[in-house]
C-alpha positions as CSV (number, residue, x, y, z in Angstrom):
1,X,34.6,113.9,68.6
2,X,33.1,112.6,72.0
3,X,30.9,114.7,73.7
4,X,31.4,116.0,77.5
5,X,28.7,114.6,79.6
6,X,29.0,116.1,82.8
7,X,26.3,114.1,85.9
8,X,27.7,115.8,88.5
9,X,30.2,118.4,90.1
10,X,31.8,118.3,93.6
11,X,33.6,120.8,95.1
12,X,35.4,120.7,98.7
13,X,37.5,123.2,100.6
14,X,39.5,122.1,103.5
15,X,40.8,124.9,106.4
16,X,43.5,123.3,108.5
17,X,44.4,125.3,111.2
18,X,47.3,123.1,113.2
19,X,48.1,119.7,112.9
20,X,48.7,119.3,116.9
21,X,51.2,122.0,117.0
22,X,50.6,125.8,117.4
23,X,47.7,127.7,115.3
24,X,49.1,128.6,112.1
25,X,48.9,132.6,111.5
26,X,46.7,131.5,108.5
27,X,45.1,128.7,108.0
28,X,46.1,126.4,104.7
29,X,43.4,125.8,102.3
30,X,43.3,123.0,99.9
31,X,40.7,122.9,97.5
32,X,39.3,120.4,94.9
33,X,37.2,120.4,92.1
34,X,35.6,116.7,90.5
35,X,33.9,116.1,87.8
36,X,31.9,113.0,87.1
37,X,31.7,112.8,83.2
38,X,30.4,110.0,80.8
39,X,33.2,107.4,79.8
40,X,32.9,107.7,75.7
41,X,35.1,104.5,75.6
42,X,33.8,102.3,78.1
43,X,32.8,99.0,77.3
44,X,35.1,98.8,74.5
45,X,38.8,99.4,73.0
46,X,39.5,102.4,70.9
47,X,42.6,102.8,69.8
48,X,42.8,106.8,68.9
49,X,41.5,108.6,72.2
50,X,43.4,111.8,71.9
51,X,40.5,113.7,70.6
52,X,38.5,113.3,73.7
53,X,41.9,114.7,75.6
54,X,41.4,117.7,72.9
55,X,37.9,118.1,73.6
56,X,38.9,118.3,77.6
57,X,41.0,121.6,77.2
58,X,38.0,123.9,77.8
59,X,36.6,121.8,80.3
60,X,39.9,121.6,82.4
61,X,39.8,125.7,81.8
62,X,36.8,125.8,84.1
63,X,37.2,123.7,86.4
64,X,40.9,125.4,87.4
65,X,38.7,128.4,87.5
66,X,36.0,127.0,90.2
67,X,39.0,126.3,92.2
68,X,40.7,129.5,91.7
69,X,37.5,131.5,92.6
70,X,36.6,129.2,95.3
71,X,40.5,129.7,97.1
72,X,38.7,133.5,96.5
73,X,40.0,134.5,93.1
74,X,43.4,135.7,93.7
75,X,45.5,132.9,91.9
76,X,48.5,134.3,92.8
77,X,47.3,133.1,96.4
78,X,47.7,129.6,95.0
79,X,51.2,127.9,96.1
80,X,50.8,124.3,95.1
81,X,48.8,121.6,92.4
82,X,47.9,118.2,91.7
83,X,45.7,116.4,89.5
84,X,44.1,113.2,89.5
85,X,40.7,110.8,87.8
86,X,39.3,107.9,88.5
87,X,37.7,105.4,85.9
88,X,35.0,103.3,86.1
89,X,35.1,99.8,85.8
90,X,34.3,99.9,82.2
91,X,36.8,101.8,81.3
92,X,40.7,101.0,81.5
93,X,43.9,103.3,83.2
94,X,45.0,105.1,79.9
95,X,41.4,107.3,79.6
96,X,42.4,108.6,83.2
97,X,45.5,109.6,81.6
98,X,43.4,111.6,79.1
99,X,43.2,114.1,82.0
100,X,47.4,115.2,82.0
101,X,47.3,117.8,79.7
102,X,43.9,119.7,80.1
103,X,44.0,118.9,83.3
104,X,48.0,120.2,84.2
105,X,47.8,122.8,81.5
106,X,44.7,124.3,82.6
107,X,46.3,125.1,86.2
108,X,49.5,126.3,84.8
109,X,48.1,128.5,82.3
110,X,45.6,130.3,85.3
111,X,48.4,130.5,87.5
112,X,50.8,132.6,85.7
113,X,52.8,130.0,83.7
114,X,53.3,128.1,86.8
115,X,56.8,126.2,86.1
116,X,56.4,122.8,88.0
117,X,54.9,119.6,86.3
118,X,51.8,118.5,87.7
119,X,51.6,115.9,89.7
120,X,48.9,112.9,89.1
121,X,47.4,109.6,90.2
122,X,45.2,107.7,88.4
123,X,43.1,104.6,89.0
124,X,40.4,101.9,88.1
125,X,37.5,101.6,90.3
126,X,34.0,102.1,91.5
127,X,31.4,104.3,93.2
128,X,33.0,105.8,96.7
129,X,36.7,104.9,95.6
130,X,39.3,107.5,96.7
131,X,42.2,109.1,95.8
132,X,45.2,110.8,97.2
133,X,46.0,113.1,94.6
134,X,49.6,114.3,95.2
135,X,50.2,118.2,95.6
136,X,53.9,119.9,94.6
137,X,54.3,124.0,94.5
138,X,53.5,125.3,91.5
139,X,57.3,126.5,90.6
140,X,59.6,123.8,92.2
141,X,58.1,120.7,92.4
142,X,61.5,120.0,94.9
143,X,60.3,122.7,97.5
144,X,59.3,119.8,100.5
145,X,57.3,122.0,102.2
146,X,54.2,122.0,99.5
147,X,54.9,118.1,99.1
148,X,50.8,116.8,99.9
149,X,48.2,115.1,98.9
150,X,44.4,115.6,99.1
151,X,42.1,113.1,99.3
152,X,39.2,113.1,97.4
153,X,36.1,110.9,96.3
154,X,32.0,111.1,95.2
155,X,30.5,108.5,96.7
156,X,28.3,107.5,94.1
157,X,30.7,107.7,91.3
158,X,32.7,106.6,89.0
159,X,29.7,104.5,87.8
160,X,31.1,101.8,85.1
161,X,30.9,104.1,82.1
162,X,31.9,107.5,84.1
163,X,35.5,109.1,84.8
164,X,36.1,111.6,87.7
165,X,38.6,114.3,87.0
166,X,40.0,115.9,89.5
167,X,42.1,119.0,90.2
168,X,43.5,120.5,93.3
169,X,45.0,123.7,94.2
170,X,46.4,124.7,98.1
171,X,47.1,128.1,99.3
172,X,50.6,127.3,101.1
173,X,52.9,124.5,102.3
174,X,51.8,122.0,105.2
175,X,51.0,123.4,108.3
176,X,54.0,122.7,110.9
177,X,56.3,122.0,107.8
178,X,59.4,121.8,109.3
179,X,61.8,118.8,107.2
180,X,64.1,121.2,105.4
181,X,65.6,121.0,101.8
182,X,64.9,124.0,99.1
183,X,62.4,126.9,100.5
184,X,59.5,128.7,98.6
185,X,61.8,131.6,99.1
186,X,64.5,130.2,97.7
187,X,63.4,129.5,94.0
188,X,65.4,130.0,91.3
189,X,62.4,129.7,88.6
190,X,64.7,127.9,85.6
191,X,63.4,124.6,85.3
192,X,60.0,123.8,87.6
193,X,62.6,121.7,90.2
194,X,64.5,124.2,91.8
């Protein structure tokens, strides 16, 4: 199986306080963890790439953690997720998509269970590309408050043969959310949509 090759880590916390409208009583944090690891199918066509998404479980463990402990350890202080990579130009789309399930499962499983799919993007591209990785709350992905995105980037990656994973994690809905539809408070729980 493929081994992880880590270069380099990044992680970012954003404090919003207002967006133009009054303070917020807390501020929202989003906060992202990326990971700039070695491609082990760049350059090439490999049909069977599952075990490398096997080999990613532990890794997506830790990184959920850096972002839990960075949000300061309390992840039932975390409200909504999303997930992301970004391949280099050696690679192709489908070894981004490596990154759903230790990636989304990683979050869910740190958070309690957490009932609402996790959101992704993916792309191709090189060094300083970004991302808007989309965020949903972590029980109802239909809750529009917590619907978001984070942008993210390492501006000298992906090199050709790297992939940057990415998680995110928020502590609340958008500041000034104010478009109606089905509250945080209102969750039933059943089914990760309402």
């Amino acid at each position: 199986m493929p081994e992880i090759v880590m270069r380099k880590r990044l992680v970012t916390v954003e404090e919003i306080f207002h967006e133009g409208g009054p303070p917020a009583a807390a501020p929202l944090r989003r906060a992202a963890v990326l990971a700039v690891v070695k491609n082990p199918y760049a350059g090439r066509y490999v049909e069977d790439i599952v075990p490398f998404m096997d080999d990613l479980k532990p890794f997506g463990l830790s990184m959920a953690k850096a972002l839990i402990d960075v949000l300061g350890g309390d992840a039932g202080a975390v409200e909504g997720y999303g997930k992301g990579a970004i391949v280099g130009a050696a690679g192709e789309l489908e070894h981004g998509a490596l990154w759903h399930v230790p990636g989304g499962y990683a979050m869910r499983e740190l958070l309690g269970d957490a009932k609402a799919i996790v959101p992704s993007a993916k792309k191709v591209g090189g060094p300083g590309t970004r991302l808007d990785v989309p965020i949903t709350h972590v029980n109802a992905s239909y809750v529009r408050s917590h619907f978001d995105a984070m942008e993210v980037g390492v501006p000298d990656g992906p090199r050709a043969d790297e992939i940057v994973f990415v998680l995110v994690m928020t502590t609340g809905p958008r500041i000034h959310a104010r478009v109606g539809g089905l509250k945080a408070a209102e969750i039933k729980g059943e089914d990760g949509l309402r």
